[in-house]
C-alpha positions as CSV (number, residue, x, y, z in Angstrom):
1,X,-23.0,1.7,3.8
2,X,-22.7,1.4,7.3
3,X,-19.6,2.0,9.3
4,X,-17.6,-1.0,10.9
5,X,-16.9,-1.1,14.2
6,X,-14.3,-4.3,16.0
7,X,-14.8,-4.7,18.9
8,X,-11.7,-5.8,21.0
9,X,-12.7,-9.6,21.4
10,X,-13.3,-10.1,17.8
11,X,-9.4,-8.7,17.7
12,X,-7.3,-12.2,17.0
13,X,-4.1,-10.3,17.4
14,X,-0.7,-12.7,15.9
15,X,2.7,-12.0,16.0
16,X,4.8,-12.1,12.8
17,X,8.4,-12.2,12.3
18,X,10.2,-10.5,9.5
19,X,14.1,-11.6,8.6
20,X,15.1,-8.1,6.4
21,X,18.6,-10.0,5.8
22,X,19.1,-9.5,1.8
23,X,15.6,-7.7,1.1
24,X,14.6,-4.6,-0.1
25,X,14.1,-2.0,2.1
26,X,10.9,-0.2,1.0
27,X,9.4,-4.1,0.2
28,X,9.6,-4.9,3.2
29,X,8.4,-1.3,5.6
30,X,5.5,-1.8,2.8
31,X,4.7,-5.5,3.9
32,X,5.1,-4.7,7.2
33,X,3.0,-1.1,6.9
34,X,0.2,-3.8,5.3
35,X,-0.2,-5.9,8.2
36,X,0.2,-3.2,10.9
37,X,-2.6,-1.5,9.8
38,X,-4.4,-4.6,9.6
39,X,-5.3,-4.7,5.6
40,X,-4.7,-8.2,5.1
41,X,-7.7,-8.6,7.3
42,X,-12.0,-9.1,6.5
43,X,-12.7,-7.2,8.7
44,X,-10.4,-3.7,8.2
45,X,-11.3,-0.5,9.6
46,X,-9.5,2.8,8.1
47,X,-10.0,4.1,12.0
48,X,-9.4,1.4,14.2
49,X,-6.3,-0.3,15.1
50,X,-6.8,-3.8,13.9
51,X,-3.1,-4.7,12.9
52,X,-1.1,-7.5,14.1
53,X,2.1,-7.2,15.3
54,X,5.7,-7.4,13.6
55,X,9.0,-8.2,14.9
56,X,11.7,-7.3,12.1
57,X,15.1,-9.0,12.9
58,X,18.4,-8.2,11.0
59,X,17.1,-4.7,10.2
60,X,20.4,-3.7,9.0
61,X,21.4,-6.2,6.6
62,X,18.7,-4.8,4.1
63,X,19.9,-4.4,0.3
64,X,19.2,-0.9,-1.3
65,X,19.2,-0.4,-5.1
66,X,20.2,2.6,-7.3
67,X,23.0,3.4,-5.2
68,X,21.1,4.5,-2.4
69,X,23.7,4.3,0.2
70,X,25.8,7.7,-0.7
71,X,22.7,9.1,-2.5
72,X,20.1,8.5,0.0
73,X,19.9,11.4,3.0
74,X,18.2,11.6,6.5
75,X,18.0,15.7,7.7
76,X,16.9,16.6,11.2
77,X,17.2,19.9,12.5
78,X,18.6,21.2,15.7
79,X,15.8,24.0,16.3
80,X,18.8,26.7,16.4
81,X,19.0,28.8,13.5
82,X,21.0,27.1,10.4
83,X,21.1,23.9,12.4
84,X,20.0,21.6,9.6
85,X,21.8,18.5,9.4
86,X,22.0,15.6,6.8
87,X,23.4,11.7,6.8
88,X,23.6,9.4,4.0
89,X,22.1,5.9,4.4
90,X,25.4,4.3,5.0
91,X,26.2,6.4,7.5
92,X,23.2,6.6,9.4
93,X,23.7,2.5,9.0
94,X,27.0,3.2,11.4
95,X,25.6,5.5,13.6
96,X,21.7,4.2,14.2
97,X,21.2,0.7,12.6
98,X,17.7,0.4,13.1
99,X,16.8,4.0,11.8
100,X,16.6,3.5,8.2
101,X,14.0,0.8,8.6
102,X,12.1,2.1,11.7
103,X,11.3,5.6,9.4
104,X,10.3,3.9,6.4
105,X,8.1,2.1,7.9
106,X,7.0,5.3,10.0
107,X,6.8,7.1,6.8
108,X,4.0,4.5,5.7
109,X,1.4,4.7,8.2
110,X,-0.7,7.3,8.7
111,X,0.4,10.2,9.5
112,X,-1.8,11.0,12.7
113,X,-3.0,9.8,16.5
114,X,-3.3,6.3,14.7
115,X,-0.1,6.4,13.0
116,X,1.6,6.9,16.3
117,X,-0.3,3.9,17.7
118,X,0.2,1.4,15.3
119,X,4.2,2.2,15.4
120,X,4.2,0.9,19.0
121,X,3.4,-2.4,17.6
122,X,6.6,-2.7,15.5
123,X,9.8,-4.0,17.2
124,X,12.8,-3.9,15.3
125,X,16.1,-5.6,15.9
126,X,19.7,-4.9,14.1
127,X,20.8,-8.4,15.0
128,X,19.3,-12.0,14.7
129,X,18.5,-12.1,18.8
130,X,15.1,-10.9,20.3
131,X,13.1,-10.9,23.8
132,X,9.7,-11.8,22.1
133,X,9.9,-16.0,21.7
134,X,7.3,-15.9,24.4
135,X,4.7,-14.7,21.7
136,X,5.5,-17.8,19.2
137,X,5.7,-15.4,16.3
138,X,5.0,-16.9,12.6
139,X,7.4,-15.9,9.8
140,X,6.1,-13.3,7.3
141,X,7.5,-14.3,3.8
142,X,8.1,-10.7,1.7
């Protein structure tokens, strides 16, 4: 089986627009996930970035289930010795709005050069408003 190659003007590249208002959080980073890496297309390539690109709007008005919102946690770590720190998804929805969704969808791609890449091509909004109407972008139903 040979290996495909896209070249960049056989790229059609759209713009989608996600409302998250009232949906599930991991259905939707998995939607999104899907057409970033470019799946829903004939012409996929594991190693290329093929994707389109998503705008998510309302990002923090996404529903959880299973009690998620005390149970859930977020850790970073301060690189000092016993520096570990946790949030729980409701507080990490005061303090970053946009963090729950931008990770779960981070957390879905791959985890390399490409993975980095085709996180560029997500922009994610807490609120309804957002700077990309120039690109006429066409609603992604989840």
């Amino acid at each position: 089986m040979k290996t495909i190659f896209v070249k960049e003007d056989q790229l059609d590249r759209k713009w989608f627009i996600v409302d998250a208002e009232g949906k599930t959080l991991g259905r939707v980073a998995a939607k999104v996930a899907y057409v970033l890496r470019g799946k829903h297309k004939a012409f996929y390539a594991p190693h290329q970035e093929c994707g389109d690109y998503v705008i998510i709007v309302n990002a923090d008005k996404f529903t959880v289930t299973g009690g998620k919102e005390t149970k859930k946690k977020y850790y970073y770590h301060s690189r000092h010795p016993g520096g570990i720190r946790s949030f729980t998804l409701g507080t990490m929805l005061l303090r970053r709005p946009v963090y729950p969704m931008e990770q779960a969808i981070r957390g879905m791609l791959p985890h390399n050069r490409l993975g980095r890449k085709l996180f560029t091509n997500v922009k994610v909004y807490a609120g309804k408003d957002h700077p990309h109407a120039a690109q006429q972008p066409i609603p992604l139903e989840i």
